[in-house]
C-alpha positions as CSV (number, residue, x, y, z in Angstrom):
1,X,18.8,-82.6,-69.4
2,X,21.4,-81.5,-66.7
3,X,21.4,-82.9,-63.1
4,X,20.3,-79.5,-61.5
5,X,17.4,-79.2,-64.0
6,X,16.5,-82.6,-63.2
7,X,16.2,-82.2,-59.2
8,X,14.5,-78.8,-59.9
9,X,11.8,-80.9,-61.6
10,X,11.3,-83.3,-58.7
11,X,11.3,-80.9,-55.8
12,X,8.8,-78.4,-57.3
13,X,5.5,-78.7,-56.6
14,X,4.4,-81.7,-59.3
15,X,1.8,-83.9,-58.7
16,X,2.8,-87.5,-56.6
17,X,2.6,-89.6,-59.6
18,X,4.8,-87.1,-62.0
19,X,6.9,-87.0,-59.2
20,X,7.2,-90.7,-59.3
21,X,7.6,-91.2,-62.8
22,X,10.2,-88.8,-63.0
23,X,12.7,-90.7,-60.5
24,X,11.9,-93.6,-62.7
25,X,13.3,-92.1,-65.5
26,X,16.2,-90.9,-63.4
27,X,16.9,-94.3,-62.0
28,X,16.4,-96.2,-65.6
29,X,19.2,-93.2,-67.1
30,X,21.7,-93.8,-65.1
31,X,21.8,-97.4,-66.0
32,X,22.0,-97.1,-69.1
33,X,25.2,-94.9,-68.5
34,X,26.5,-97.9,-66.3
35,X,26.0,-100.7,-69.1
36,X,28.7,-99.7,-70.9
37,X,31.5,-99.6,-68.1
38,X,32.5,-103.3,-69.1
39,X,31.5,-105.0,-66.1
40,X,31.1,-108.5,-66.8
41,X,29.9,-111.0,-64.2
42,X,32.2,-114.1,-62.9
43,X,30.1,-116.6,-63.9
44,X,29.3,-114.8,-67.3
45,X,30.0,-117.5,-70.1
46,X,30.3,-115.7,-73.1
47,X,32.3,-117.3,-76.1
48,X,34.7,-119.0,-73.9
49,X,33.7,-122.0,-71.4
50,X,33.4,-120.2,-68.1
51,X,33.8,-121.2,-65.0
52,X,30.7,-122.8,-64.1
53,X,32.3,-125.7,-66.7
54,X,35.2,-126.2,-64.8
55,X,33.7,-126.1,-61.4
56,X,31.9,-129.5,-63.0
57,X,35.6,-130.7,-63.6
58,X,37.2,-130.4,-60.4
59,X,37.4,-133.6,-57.4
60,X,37.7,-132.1,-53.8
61,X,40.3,-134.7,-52.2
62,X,41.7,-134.1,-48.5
63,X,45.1,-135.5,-48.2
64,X,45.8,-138.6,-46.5
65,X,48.4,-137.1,-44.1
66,X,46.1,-134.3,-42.9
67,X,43.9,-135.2,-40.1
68,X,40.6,-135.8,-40.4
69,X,39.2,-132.8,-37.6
70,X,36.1,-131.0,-37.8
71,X,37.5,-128.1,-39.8
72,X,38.8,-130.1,-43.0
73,X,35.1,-131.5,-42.8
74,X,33.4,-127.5,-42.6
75,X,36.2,-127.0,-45.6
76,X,35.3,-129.7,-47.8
77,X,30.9,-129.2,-47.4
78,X,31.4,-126.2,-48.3
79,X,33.7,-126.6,-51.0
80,X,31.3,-129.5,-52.2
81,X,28.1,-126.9,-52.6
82,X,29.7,-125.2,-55.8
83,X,32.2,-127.6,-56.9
84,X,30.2,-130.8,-57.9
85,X,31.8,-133.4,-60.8
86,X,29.6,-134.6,-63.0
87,X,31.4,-137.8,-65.3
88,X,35.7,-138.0,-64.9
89,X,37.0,-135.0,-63.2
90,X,39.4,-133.1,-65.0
91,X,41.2,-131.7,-61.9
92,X,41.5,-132.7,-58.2
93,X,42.1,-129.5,-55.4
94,X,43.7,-130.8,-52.8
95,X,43.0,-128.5,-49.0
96,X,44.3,-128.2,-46.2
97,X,43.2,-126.8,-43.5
98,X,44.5,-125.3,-40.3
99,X,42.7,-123.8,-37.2
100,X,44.2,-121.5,-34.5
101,X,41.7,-119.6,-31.5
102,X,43.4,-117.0,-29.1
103,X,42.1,-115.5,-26.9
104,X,41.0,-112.0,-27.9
105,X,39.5,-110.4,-24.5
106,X,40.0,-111.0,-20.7
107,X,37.1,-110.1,-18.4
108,X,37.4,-108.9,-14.6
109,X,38.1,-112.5,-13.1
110,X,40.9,-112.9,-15.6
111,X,39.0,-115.4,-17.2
112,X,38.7,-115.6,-21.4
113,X,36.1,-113.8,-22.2
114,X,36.3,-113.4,-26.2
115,X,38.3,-116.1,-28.7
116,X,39.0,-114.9,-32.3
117,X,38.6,-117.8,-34.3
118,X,41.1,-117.9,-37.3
119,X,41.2,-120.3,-40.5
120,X,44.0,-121.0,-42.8
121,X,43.1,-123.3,-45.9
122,X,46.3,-124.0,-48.2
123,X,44.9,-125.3,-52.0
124,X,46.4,-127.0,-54.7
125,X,44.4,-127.7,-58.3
126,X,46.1,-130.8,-60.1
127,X,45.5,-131.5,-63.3
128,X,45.2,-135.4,-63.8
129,X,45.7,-135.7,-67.7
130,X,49.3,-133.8,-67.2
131,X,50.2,-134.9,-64.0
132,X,51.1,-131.4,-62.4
133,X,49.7,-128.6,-60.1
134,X,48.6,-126.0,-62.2
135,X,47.6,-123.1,-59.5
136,X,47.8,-123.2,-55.6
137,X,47.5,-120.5,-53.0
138,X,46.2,-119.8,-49.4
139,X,42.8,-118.7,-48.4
140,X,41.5,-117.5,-44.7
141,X,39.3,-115.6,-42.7
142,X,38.6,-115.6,-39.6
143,X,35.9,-114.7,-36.6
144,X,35.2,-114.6,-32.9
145,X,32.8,-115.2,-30.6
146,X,32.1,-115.1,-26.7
147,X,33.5,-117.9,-23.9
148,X,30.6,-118.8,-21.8
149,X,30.8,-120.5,-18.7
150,X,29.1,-123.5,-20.0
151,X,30.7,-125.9,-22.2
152,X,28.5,-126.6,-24.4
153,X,27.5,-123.2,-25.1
154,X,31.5,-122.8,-26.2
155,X,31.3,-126.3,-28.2
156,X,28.3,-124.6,-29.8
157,X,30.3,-121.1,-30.6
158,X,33.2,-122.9,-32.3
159,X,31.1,-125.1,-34.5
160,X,29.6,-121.9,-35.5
161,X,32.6,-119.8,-36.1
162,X,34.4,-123.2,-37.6
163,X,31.3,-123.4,-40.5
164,X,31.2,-119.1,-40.8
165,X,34.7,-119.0,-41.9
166,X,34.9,-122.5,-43.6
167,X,31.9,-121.0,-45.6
168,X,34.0,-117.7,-46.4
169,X,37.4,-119.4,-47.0
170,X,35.7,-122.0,-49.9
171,X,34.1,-118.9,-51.6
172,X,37.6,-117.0,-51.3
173,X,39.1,-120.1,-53.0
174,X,36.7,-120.7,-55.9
175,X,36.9,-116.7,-56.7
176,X,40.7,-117.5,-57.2
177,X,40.1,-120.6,-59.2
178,X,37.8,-118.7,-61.1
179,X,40.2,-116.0,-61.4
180,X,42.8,-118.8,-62.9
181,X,40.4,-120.2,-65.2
182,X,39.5,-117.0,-66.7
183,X,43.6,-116.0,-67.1
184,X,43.5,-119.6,-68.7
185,X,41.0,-119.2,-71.4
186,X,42.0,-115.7,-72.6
């Protein structure tokens, strides 16, 4: 059945339930002419381990030299919610992160009116057993928000925009791990 013939059918005069079961059956046809495009979901584990086995692998470690700062903390729980070892890890990532706020907008007193927010996480995964890194990269994002007059308002606004993009940065970074792994078991 062509496309025309099919909207022909639902814009004639049909009853409302013929009319509803018809878009049903529109609806249920063109999945079935998606299923076979090869789309296959990340955490998909089909005969290979997929990466919901390594994420079990991998130890989150800050560095010793980096500073221990709000943002390496936002990192790191959020990192932490998908990446949990259970027994030895396999792996240990190694982050770290850097912050940097501009100011993006003056208002009429010359005062800062709007700061963009920007994060920068490097990563490294090492691999314990051999004793080398076997992928790094970089990962950011970033945000802004509004400078109020009050303080605590702003403390408030860079807590927020510190956790939004910490929570956008770790999901950047366990796509590209998953991305690795996948390259790995192939």
């Amino acid at each position: 059945m062509s496309l025309e013939k099919l909207l022909i059918l639902l814009f004639r005069p049909v009853q409302k339930y013929m009319r509803a079961i018809l878009i049903v059956c529109a609806v249920n046809l063109g999945g079935f002419g998606l299923s076979g495009c090869g789309f296959e979901p990340l955490y998909a584990e089909r005969n290979a381990p997929g990466p919901s086995t390594l994420f079990t692998t991998i130890q989150i470690q800050q560095p010793n030299n980096s500073p221990d700062n709000d943002t390496n903390r936002a990192v790191y729980s959020a990192l932490s919610k998908t990446l949990r070892p259970e027994g030895k890890p396999a792996y240990r990532l190694d982050i770290w992160a850097e912050e940097n706020k501009t100011g993006a907008l003056m208002d009429n007193n010359s005062r800062e009116a709007r700061t963009r927010f920007t994060l920068r996480v490097r990563y490294s995964l090492y691999d314990i057993a051999k004793g080398v890194v076997v992928t790094n990269g970089t990962a950011s994002a970033s945000t802004s928000f509004n400078v109020d007059i009050s303080e605590h308002a702003n403390l408030i606004a860079v807590e927020s925009a510190q956790s939004r993009t910490a929570n956008a940065v770790s999901e950047k970074i366990v796509l590209k791990l998953a991305n690795w792994h996948k390259t790995q078991v192939q």
